[in-house]
Backbone atoms as SQL, in Angstrom:
CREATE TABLE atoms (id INTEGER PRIMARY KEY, chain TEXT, resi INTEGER, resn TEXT, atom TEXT, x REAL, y REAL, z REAL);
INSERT INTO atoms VALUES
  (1, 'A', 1, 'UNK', 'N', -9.340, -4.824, 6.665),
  (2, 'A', 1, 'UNK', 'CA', -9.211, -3.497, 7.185),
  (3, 'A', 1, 'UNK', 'C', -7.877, -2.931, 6.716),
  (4, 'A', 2, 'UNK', 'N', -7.950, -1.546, 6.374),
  (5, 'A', 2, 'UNK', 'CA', -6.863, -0.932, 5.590),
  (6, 'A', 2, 'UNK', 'C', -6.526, 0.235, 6.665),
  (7, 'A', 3, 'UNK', 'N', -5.929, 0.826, 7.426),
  (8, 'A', 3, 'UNK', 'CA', -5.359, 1.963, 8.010),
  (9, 'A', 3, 'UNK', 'C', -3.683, 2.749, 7.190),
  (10, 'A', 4, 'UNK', 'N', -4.051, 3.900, 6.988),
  (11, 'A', 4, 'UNK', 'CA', -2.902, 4.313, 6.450),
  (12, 'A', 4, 'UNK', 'C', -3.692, 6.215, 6.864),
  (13, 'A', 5, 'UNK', 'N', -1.869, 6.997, 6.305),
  (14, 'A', 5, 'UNK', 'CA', -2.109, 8.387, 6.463),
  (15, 'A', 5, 'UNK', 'C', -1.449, 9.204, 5.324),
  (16, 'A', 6, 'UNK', 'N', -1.602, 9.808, 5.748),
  (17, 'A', 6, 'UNK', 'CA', -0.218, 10.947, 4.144),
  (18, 'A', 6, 'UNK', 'C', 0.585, 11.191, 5.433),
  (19, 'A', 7, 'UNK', 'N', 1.608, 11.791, 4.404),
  (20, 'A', 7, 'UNK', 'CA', 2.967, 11.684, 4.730),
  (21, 'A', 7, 'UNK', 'C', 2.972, 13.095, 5.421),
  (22, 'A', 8, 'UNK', 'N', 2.762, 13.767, 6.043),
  (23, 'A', 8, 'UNK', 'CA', 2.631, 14.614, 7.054),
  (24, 'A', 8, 'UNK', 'C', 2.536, 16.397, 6.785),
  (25, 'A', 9, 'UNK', 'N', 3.228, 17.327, 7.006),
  (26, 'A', 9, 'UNK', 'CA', 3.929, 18.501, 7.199),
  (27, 'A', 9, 'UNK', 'C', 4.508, 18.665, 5.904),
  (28, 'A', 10, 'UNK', 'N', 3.844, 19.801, 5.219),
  (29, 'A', 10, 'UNK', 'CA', 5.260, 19.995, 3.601),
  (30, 'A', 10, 'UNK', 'C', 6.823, 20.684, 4.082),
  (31, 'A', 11, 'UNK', 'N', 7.619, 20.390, 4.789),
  (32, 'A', 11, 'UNK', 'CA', 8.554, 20.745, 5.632),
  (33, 'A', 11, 'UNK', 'C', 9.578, 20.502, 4.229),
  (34, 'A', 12, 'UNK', 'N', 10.719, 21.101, 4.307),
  (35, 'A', 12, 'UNK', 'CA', 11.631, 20.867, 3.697),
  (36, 'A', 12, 'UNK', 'C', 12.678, 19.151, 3.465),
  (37, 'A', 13, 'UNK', 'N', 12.413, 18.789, 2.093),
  (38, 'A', 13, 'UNK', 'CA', 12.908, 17.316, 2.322),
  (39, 'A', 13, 'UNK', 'C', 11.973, 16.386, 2.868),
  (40, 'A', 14, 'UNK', 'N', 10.667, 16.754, 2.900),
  (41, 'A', 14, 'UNK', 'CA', 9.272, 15.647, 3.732),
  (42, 'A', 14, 'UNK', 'C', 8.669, 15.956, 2.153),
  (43, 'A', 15, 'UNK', 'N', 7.106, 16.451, 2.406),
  (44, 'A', 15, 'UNK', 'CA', 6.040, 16.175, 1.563),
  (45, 'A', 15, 'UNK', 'C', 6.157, 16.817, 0.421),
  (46, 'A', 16, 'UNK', 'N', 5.716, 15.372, -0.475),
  (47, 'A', 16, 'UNK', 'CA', 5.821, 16.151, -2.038),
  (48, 'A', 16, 'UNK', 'C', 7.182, 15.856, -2.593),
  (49, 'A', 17, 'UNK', 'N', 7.986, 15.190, -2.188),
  (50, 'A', 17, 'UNK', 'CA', 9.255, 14.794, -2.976),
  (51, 'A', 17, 'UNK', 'C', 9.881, 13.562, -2.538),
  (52, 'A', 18, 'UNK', 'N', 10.799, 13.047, -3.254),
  (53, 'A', 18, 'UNK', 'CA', 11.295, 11.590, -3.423),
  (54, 'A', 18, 'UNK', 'C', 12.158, 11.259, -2.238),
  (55, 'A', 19, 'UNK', 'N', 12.390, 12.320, -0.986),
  (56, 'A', 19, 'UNK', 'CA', 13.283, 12.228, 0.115),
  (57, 'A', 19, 'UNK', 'C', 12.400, 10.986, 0.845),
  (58, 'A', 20, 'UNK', 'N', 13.151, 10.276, 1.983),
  (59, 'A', 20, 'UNK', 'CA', 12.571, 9.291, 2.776),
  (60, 'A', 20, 'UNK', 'C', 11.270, 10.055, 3.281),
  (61, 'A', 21, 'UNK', 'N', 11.092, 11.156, 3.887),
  (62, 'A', 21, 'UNK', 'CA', 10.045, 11.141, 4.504),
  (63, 'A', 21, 'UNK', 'C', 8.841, 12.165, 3.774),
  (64, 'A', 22, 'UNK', 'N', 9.124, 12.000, 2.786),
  (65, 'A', 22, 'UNK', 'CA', 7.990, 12.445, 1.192),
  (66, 'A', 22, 'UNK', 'C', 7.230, 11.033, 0.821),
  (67, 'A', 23, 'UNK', 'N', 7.541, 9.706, 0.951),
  (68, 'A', 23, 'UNK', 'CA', 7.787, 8.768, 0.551),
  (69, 'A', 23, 'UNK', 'C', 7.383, 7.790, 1.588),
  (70, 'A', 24, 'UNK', 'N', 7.816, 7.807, 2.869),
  (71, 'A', 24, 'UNK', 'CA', 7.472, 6.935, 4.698),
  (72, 'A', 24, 'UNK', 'C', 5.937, 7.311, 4.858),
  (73, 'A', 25, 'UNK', 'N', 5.122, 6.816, 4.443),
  (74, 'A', 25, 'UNK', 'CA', 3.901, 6.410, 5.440),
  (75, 'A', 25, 'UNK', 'C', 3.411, 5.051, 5.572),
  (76, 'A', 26, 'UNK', 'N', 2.551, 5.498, 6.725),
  (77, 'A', 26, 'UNK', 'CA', 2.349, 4.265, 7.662),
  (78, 'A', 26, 'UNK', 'C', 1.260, 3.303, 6.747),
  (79, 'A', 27, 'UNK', 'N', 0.835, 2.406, 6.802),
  (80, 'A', 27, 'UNK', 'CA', 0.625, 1.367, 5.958),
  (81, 'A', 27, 'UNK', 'C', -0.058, 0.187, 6.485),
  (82, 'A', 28, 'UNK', 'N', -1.036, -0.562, 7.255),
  (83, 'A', 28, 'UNK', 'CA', -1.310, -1.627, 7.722),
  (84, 'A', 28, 'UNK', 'C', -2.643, -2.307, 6.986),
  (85, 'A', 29, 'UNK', 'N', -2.643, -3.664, 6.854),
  (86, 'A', 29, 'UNK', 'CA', -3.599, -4.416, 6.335),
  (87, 'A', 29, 'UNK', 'C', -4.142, -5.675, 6.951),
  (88, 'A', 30, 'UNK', 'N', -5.056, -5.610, 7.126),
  (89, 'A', 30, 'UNK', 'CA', -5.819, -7.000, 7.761),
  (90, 'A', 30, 'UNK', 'C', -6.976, -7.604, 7.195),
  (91, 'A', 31, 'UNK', 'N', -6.953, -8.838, 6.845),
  (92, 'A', 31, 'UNK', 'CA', -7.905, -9.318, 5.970),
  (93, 'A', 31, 'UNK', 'C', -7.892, -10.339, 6.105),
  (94, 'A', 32, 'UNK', 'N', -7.964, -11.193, 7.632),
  (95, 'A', 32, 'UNK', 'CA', -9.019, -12.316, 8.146),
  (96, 'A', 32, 'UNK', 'C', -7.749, -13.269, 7.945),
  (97, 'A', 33, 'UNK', 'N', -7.866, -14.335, 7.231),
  (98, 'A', 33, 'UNK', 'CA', -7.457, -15.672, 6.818),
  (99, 'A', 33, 'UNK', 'C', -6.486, -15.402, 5.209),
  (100, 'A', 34, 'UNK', 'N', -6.880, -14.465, 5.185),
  (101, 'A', 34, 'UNK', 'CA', -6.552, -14.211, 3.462),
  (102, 'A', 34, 'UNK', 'C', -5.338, -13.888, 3.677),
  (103, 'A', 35, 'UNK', 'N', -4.684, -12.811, 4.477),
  (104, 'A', 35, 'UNK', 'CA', -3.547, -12.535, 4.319),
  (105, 'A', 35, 'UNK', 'C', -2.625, -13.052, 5.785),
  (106, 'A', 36, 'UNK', 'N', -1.355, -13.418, 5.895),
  (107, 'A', 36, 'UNK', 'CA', -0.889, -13.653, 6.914),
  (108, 'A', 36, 'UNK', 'C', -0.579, -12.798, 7.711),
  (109, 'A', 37, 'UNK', 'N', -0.671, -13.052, 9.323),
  (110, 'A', 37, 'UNK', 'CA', -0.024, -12.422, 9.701),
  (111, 'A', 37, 'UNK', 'C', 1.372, -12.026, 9.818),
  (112, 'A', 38, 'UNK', 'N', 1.920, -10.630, 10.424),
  (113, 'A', 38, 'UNK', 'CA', 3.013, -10.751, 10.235),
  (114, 'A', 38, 'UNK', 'C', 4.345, -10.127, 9.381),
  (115, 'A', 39, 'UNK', 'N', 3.318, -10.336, 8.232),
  (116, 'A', 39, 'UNK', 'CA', 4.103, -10.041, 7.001),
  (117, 'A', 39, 'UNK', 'C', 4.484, -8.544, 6.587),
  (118, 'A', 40, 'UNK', 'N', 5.660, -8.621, 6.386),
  (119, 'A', 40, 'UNK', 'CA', 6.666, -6.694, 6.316),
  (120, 'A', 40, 'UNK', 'C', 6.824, -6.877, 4.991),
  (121, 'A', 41, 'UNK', 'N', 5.896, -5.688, 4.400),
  (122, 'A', 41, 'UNK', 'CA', 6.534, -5.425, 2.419),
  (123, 'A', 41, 'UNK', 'C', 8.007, -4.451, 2.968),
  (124, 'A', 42, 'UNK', 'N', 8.696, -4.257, 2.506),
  (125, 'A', 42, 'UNK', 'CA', 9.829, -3.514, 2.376),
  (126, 'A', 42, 'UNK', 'C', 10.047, -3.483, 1.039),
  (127, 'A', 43, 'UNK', 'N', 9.296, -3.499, -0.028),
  (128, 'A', 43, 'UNK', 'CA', 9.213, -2.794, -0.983),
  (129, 'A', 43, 'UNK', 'C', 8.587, -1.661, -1.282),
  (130, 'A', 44, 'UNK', 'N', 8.633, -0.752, -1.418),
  (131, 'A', 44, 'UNK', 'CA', 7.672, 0.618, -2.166),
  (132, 'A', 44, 'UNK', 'C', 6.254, 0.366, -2.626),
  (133, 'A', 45, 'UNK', 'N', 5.561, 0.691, -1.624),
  (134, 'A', 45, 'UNK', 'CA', 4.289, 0.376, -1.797),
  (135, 'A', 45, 'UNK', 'C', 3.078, 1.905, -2.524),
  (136, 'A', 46, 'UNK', 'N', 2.400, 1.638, -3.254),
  (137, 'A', 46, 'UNK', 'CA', 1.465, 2.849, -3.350),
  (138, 'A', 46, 'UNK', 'C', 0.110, 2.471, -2.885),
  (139, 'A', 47, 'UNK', 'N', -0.782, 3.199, -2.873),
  (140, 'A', 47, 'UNK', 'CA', -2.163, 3.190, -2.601),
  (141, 'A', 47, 'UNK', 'C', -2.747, 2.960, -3.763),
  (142, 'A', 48, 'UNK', 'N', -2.260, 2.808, -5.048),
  (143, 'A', 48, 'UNK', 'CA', -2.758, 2.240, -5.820),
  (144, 'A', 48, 'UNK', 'C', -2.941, 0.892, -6.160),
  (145, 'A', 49, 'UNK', 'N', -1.950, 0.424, -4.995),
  (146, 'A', 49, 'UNK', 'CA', -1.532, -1.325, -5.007),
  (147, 'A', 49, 'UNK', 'C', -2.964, -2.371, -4.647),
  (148, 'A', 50, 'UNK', 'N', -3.295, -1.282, -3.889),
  (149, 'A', 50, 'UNK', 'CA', -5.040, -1.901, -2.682),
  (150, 'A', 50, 'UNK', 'C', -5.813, -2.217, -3.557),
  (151, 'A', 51, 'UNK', 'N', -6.291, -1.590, -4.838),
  (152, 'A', 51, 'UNK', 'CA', -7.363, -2.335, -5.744),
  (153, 'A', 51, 'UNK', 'C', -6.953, -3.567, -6.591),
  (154, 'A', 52, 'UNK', 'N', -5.847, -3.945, -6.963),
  (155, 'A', 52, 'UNK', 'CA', -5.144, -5.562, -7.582),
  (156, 'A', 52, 'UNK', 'C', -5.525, -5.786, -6.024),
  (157, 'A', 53, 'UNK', 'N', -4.832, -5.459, -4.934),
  (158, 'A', 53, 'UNK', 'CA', -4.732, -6.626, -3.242),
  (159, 'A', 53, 'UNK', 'C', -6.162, -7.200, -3.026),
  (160, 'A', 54, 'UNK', 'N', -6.830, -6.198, -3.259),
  (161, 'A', 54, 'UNK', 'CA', -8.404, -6.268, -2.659),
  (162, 'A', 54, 'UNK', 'C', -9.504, -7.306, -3.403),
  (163, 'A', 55, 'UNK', 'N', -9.029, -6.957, -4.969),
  (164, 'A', 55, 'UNK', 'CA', -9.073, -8.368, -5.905),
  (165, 'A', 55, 'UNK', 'C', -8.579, -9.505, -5.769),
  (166, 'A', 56, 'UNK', 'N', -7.497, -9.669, -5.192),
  (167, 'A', 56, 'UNK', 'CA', -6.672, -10.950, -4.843),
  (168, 'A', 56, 'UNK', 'C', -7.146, -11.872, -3.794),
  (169, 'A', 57, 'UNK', 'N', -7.370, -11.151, -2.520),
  (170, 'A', 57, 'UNK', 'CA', -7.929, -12.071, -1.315),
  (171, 'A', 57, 'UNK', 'C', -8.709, -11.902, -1.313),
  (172, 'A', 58, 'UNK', 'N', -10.264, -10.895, -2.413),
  (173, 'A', 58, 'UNK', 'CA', -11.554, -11.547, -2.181),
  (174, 'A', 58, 'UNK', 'C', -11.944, -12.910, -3.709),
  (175, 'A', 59, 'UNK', 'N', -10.517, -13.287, -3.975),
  (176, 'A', 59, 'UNK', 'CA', -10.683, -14.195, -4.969),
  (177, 'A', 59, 'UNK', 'C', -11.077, -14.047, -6.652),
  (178, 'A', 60, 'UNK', 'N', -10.915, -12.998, -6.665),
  (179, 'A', 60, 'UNK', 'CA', -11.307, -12.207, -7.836),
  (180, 'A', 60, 'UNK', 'C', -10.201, -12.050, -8.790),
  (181, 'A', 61, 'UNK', 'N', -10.427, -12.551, -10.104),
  (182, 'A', 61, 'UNK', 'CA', -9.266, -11.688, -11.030),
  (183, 'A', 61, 'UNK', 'C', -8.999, -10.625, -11.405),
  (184, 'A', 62, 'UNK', 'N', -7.673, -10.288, -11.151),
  (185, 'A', 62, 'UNK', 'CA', -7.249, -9.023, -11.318),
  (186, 'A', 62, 'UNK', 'C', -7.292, -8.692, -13.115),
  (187, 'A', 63, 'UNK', 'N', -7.921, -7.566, -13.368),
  (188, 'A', 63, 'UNK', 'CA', -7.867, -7.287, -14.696),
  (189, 'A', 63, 'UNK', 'C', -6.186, -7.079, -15.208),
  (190, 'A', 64, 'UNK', 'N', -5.827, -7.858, -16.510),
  (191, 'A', 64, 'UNK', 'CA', -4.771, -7.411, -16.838),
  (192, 'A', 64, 'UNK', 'C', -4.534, -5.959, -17.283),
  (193, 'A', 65, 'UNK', 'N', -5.851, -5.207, -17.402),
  (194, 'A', 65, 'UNK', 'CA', -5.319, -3.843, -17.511),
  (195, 'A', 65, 'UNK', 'C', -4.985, -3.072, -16.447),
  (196, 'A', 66, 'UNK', 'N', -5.484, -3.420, -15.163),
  (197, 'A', 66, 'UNK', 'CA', -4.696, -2.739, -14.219),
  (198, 'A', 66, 'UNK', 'C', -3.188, -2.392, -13.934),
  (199, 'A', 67, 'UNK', 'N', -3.053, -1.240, -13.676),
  (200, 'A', 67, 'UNK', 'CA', -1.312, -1.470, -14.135),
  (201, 'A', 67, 'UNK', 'C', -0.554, -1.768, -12.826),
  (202, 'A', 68, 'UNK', 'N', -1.402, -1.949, -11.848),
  (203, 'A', 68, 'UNK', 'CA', -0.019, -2.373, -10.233),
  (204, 'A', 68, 'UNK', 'C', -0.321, -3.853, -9.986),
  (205, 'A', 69, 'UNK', 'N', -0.069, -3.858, -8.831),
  (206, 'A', 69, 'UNK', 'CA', 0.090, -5.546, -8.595),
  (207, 'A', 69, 'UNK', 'C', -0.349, -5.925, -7.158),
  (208, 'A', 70, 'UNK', 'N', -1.058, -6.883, -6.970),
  (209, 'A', 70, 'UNK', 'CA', -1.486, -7.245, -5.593),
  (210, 'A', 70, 'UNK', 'C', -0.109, -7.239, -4.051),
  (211, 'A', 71, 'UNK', 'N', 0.000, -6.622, -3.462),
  (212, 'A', 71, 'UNK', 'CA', 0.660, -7.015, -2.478),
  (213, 'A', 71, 'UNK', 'C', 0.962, -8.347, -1.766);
């Protein structure tokens, strides 16, 4: 299970630019046994990351042409 949102309000310094809260959304993943609990990325994550992740813990190889990386 994947829950996430966009980054809110185009307010000045929020959506649509490289400021913290252009950039801060919420983010959660659950996937049984496969992934631990627990675990905080505090790296820069995209939504492009989920198709390598989704390959990874259903055991699948990730194509080397994909260009992101499993979480």
């Amino acid at each position: 299970m994947v829950v996430t949102s966009d980054n809110g309000m185009p307010w000045p310094r929020a959506k649509a630019n490289l400021y913290e809260h252009g950039v801060h959304m919420p983010l959660a993943v659950r996937w049984g046994r496969q992934v631990a609990a627990g675990r905080e990325a505090t790296d820069p994550v995209s939504l492009i990351d989920l198709g390598p992740t989704f390959l990874d813990a259903a055991g699948v190889n990730v194509p080397a042409g994909m260009s992101r990386k499993s979480l």
